[in-house]
N, C-alpha and C positions, 0 to 999 in steps of 0.2 A: 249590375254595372261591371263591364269588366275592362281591365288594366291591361295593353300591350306593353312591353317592353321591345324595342329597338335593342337587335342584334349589339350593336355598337355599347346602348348602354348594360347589358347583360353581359359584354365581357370586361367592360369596366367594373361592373359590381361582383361580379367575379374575383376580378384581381385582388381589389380592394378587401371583401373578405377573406384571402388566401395568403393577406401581408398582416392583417389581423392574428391571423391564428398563428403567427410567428413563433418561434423556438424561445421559451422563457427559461432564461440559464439563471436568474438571481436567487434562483434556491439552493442553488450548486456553491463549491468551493474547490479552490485547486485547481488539479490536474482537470477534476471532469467538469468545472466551468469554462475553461481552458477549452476543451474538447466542443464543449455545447457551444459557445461563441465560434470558435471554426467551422462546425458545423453549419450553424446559422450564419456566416459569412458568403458559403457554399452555393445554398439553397438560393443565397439572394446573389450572387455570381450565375445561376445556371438561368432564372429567372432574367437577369438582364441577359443572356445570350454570350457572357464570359467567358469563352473558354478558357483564355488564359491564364486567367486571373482564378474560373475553379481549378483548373492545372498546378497552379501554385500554393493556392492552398490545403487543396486534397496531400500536396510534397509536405507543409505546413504539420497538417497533421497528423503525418506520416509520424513524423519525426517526433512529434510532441509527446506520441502513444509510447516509440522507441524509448523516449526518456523516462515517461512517466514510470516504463514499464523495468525499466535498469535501476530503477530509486528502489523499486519494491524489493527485487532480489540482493540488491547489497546491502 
């Protein structure tokens, strides 16, 4: 017996496993949970087709790394 799948639903089950294997930042602290959470805001901006909003946070975590990285040296 064999199982088709519908294009339609193959790229649904797709998706659905791709939102699954999501970016798990709850083992992080700080700066690099900080990082991992932008990160994964990112992925789910480029995903919906956001440019502007990955735009903003790509400057986001621009700035975040800037900081994190002036704590270290002073």
């Amino acid at each position: 017996m064999r199982i088709y799948i519908k294009p339609a639903m193959f790229i649904a089950l797709t998706i659905s496993f791709n939102s699954m294997a999501s970016i798990d930042c709850s083992g992080l602290t700080g700066c690099e949970r900080k990082f991992c959470e932008l990160e994964y805001q990112i992925e789910k901006a480029k995903q919906a087709n956001n440019q502007y909003k990955v735009d903003g946070l790509k400057k986001a975590l621009k700035a975040a790394r800037l900081t994190a990285k002036s704590k270290v040296t002073t």
